[in-house]
N, C-alpha and C positions, 0 to 999 in steps of 0.2 A: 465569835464566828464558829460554826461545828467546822469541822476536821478535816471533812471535804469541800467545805466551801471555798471558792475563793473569790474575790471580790471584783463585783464586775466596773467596779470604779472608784478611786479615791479624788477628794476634795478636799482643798486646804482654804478657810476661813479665821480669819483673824487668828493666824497661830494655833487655830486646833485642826487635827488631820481627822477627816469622818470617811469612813471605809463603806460604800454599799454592797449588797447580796442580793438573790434570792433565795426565799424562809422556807424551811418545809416543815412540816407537823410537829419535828422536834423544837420550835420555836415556839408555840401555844404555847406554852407557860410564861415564856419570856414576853410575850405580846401581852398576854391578859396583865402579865404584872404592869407594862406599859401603856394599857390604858388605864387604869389602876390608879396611875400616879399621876392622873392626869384632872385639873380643877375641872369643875362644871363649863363654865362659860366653853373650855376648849374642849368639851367632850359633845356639848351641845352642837357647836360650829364643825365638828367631823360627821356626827348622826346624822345631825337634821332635827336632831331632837333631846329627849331627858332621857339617855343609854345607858344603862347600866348588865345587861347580861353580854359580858365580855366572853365569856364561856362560850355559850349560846353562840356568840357571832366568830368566835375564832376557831369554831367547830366549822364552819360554814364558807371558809374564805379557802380551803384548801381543796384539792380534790380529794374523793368523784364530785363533792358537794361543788365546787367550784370548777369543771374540766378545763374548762378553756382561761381561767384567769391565774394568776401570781401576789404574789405579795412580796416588796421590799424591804429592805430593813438597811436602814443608815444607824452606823455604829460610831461610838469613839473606845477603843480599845475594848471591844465585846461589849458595851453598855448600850440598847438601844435609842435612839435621841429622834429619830425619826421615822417611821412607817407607811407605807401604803400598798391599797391593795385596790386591784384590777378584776373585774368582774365582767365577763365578756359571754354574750347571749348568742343565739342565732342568729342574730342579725349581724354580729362579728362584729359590732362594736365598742368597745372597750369603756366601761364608765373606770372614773379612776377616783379615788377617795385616799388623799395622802393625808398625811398631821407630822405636825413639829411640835416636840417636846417644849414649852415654853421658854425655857431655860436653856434654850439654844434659836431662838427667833431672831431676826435680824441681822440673818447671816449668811443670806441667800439659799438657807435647808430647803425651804417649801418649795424653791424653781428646780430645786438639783434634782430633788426627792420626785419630783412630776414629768421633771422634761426625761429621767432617765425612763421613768414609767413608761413613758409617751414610744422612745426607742423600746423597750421590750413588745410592749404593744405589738406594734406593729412586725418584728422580729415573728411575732406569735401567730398573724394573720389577720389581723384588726384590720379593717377597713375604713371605721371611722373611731375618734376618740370621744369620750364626753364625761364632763364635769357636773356636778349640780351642788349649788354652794347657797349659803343665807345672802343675802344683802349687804347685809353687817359683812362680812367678811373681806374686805380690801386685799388682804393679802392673795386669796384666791381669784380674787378678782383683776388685779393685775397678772398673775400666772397667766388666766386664760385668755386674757387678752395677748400677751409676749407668745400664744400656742397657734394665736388667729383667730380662736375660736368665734363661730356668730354666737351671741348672746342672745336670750330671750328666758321671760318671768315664766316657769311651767309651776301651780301650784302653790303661788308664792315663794317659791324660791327661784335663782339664777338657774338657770342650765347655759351650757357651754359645748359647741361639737364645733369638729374640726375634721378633714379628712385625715387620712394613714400620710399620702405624701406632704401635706404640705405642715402636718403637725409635727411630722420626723425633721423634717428639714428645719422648722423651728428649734425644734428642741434639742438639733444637735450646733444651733447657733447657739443657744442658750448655755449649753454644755463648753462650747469653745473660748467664750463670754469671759464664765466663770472657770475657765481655768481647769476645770474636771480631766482629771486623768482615765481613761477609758481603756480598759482590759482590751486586748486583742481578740479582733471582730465583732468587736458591739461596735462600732461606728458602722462598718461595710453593710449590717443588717439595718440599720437605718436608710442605709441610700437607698436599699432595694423594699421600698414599697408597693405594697401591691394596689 
């Protein structure tokens, strides 16, 4: 965690406590090393494709490159284990592209990691939410169903959208669910969708 961050939510899963944020520019290094470590099939299932200029892409997730969107970071004692990042257009809808470190899967990272997304989102002025995932990808694909999202194939792959209120409102049931401890006034900016 940098020095002024403080974490806008802890989560405890089978006995490990995972701390989140949001990353600023001082984190590229820390992100690139974490996709980094990351096998093919799982680098494949967050691209959409065979990604390899990490550089390239974590030059790009921040702002001015990025104005409107954020990027997350799920820790366990400083070590990243989870990420995502929010990319938000003119149209103020927020696509969201999260990953779980392998070696921490099946432990509800990838809901915590999205539904908290889902609340900044909208915090941020998102008006609608959206995903776009493989086929293959079950874990995502349960996420954006538990968001509401409607489904449909764009491309060959899944796309997922959901509006601001009723995707917050999921995601802060999801958050409740699972037991997520929430910083003071990340909830309260979830009720207030616009």
């Amino acid at each position: 965690m940098t020095p002024d961050s403080s974490p806008l939510a802890v989560y405890v899963a089978k006995g490990t406590r995972y701390s989140f944020r949001l990353a600023d520019r001082r984190d590229s290094d820390a992100i690139v090393k974490f996709y980094s470590s990351m096998d093919p099939e799982t680098l494949f299932m967050r691209f959409l494709s065979a990604y390899r200029n990490f550089e390239g892409h974590v030059h790009g997730i921040f702002p001015p490159e990025n104005p409107l969107g954020f990027v997350l970071i799920g820790e366990i004692e400083g070590v990243m284990v989870a990420e995502g990042e929010s990319f938000m257009d003119g149209r103020r809808c927020a696509e969201l592209a999260p990953v779980v470190h392998p070696s921490h899967r099946k432990k509800g990272l990838g809901s915590v990691t999205t539904a908290l997304m889902v609340v900044e989102a909208v915090r941020r002025g998102a008006i609608c939410i959206e995903v776009f995932y493989h086929m293959e990808n079950t874990p995502m694909a349960r996420i954006a169903k538990s968001l509401g999202m409607k489904l449909s194939v764009v491309e060959e792959v899944m796309h997922g959208v959901v509006g601001a209120e009723e995707g917050a409102a999921r995601a802060m049931e999801i958050l409740r669910n699972r037991g997520v401890e929430l910083a003071v006034g990340v909830s309260e900016t979830a009720s207030s969708a616009p």
